[in-house]
N, C-alpha and C positions, 0 to 999 in steps of 0.2 A: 463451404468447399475450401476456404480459403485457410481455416483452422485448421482441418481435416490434412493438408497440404504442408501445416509449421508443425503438425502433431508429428509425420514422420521423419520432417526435419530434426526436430528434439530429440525423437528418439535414435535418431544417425549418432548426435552431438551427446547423448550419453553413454555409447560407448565410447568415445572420443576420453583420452587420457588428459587432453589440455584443464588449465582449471577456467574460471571464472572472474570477471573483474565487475569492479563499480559497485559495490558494494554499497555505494547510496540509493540504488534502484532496488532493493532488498530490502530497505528500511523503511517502515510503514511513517507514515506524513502525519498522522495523530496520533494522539493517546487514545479515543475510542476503538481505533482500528488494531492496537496494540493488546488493551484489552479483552479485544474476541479473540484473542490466539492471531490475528491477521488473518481471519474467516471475512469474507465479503464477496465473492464473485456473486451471490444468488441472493445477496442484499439490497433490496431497490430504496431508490428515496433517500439516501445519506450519498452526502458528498466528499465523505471518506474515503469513497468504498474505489474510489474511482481510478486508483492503483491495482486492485484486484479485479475490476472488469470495469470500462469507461462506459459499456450499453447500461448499466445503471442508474446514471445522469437523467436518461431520460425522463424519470418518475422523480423529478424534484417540483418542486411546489412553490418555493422562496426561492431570493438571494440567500446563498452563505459565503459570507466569508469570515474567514478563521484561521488564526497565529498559534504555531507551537513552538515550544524550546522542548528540547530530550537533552537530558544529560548523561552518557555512555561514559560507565568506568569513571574515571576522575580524571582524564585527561581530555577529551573527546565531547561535543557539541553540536545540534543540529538545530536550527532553526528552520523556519517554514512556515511557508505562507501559499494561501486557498481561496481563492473568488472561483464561486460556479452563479449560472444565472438561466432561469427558464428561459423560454420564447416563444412565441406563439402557444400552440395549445401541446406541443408532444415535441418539442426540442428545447434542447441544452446545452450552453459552453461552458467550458470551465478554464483558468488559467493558474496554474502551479508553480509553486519556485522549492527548492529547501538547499537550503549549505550545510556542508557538514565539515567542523574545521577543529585541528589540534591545538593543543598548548604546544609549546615549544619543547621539540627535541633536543638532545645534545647531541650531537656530530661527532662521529669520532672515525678518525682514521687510523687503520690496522697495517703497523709495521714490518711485524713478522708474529708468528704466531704467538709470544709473549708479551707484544711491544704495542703499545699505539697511544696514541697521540687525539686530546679534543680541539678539535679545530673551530668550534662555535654551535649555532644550534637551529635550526631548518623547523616548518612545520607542513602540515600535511593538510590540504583545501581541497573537497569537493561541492563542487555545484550541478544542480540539473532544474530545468526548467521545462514547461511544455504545454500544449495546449490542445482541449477534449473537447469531443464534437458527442451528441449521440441523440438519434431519433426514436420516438416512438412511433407504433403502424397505427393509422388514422383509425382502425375500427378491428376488434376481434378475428382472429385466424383459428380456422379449424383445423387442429392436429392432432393426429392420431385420437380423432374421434372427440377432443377436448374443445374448447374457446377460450384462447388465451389470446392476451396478448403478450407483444414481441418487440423489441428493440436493439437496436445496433448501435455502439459506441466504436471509434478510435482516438488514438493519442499520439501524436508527435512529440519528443522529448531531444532536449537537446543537452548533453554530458561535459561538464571540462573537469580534468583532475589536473592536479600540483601537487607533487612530491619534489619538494626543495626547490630545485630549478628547471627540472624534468615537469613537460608539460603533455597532457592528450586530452584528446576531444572524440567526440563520437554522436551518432545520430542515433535514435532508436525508435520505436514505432511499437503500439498495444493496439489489440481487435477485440472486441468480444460481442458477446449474444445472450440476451434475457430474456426468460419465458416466464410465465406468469397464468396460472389457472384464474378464468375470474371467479369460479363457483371453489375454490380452495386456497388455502391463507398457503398451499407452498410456493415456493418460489424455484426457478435453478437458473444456471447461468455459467457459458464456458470463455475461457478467454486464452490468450495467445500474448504473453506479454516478454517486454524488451527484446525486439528481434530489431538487430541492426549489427552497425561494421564493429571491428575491432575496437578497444579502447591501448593504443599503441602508445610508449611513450619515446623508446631509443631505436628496437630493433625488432623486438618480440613484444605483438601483443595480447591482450587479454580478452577471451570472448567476453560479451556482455551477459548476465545470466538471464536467458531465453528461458520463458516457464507457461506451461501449459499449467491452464487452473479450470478444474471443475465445481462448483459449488452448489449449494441449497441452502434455500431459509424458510424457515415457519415464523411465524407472523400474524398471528390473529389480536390486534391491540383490545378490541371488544369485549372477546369474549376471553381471553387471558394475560395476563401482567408478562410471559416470559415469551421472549425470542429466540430461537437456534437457530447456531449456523453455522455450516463446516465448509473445506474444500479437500480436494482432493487433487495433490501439487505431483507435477514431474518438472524437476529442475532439471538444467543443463548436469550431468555430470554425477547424477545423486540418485538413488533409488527415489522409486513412489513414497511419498511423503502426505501428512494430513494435518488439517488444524481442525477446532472446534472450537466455537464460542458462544456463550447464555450470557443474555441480558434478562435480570427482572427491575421490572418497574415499579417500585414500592408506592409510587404516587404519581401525577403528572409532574411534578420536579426533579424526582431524584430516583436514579437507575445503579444499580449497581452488577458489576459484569466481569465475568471472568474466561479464560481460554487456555487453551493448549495449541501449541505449536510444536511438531515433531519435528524441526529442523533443526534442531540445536546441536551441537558437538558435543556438548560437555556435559546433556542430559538434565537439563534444566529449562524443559517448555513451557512453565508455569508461566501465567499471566492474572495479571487482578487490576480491577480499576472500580471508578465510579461517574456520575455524571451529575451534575445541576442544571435546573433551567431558571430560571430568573425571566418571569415577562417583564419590559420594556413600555410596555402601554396599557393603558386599562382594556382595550377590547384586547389584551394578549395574543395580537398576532406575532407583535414581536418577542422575540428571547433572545436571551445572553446566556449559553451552554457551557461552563466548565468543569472540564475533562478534566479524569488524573489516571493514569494507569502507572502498575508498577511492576517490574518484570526482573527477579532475579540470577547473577551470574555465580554465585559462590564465593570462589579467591578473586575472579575478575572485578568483582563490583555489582554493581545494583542500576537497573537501566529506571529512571524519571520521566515519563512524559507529562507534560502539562500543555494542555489547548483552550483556547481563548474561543468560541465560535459565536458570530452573531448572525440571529435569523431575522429577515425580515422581506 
């Protein structure tokens, strides 16, 4: 009900001429996530995913946690960092950081319209942090005829930007809902992400990008090596939008995965990565997973993820 309620919110907030701010809450938190295209609402079991729908936590198994560095363009950087942790038999928290911070600008101030003057050099810091709850329902639900199970995730998320000496902050909040056939490898899963105040910094400020996301996944590890997974995106401010992402599993080590993202400006949704696992102990419960995806911009540059993830 509660979805159903920020669904026509969003849609109010996309005819709405204002644009959108915080652009760190847009940027996926790994490389595997980057790799699907940023396909995940209807992903269970990765603690990735938990930026595109937090009810997915529920279905984790291990401790993860796991470091990334992205490198955007050649001036621009994000680090980030990820601890989720089961509990009991159908509950999950998670705890998330990432910064995304510049090289240094040059500063210049404009005299008249032929004239100006550099006055030194400013750089540009976001941070956001937050922390995900989400349960699974103790026993199978009959829907629409089916037995599935079902789980609720949310997120608290807390924003500060710096540009130069200009500062804002802002609060945000994510819901979502997993479903899951237990007699069929699909998956789906909706969610309701960054809904919260302004990101203000002098007088005017910036809505947070509000996004309703629909997703699915296929999933059969047994009887086939490939995952699919897409969503189906309404941003604040943007038409209906889509991703899709396939993982294959050449072996129990090494996956290689690609995506499409139809959000891009500049027509360049293309996404590719790969993945290793490394067991850690001889009964191989433990792994050490690293991630690379790599997501072209053209004249902009070339986006880098690398993730560090250990399971155990």
């Amino acid at each position: 009900f509660i979805i159903l309620l920020l669904f026509f919110q969003i849609e109010g907030y996309a005819k709405s001429s204002s644009t959108s701010g915080a652009i760190i809450l847009r940027m996926p938190i790994d490389a595997r996530n980057v790799s699907l295209g940023n396909s995940g609402a209807g992903v269970a079991g990765f603690a990735n995913s938990l930026e595109n729908n937090p009810a997915v936590l529920a279905y984790l198994n291990r401790i993860n946690l796991s470091m990334s560095h992205i490198s955007i363009l050649s001036d621009l950087q994000m680090n980030s960092l990820l601890y989720s942790e089961p509990f009991g038999k159908n509950k999950s928290f998670s705890f998330f950081a990432k910064m995304l911070k510049s090289d240094e600008i040059e500063r210049t101030d404009f005299i008249s319209w032929n004239q100006y003057i550099k006055t030194g050099t400013f750089n540009i810091k976001d941070v956001a942090a937050g922390l995900s709850f989400a349960h699974k329902s103790d026993r199978p639900l009959d829907l629409f005829g089916k037995s599935v199970t079902a789980s609720y995730g949310i997120s608290l998320k807390y924003l500060k930007s710096q540009i130069a000496e200009y500062k804002a902050d802002a609060v945000a909040a994510d819901a979502g809902l997993f479903f899951q056939n237990i007699m069929s490898p699909v998956s789906f899963g909706i969610s309701v992400l960054n809904c919260g105040n302004n990101l203000k910094y002098i007088s005017e400020g910036d809505k947070l990008p509000l996004t309703l996301k629909a997703g699915f996944a296929y999933c059969n590890t047994e009887l086939s090596p490939i995952m699919v997974c897409g969503d189906i995106i309404l941003l604040r401010n943007a038409p209906i939008e889509f991703t899709i992402g396939i993982e294959y599993q050449l072996s129990n080590y090494f996956s290689i995965r690609t995506g499409f993202d139809s959000r891009n400006d500049i027509d360049v949704g293309y996404s590719a990565g790969f993945g290793v696992s490394m067991p850690l102990t001889n009964k191989k419960t433990s792994l050490l997973n690293i991630e690379y995806a790599y997501k072209p911009f053209e004249d902009l540059g070339d986006y880098h993820y690398f993730t560090l993830t250990l399971l155990y």
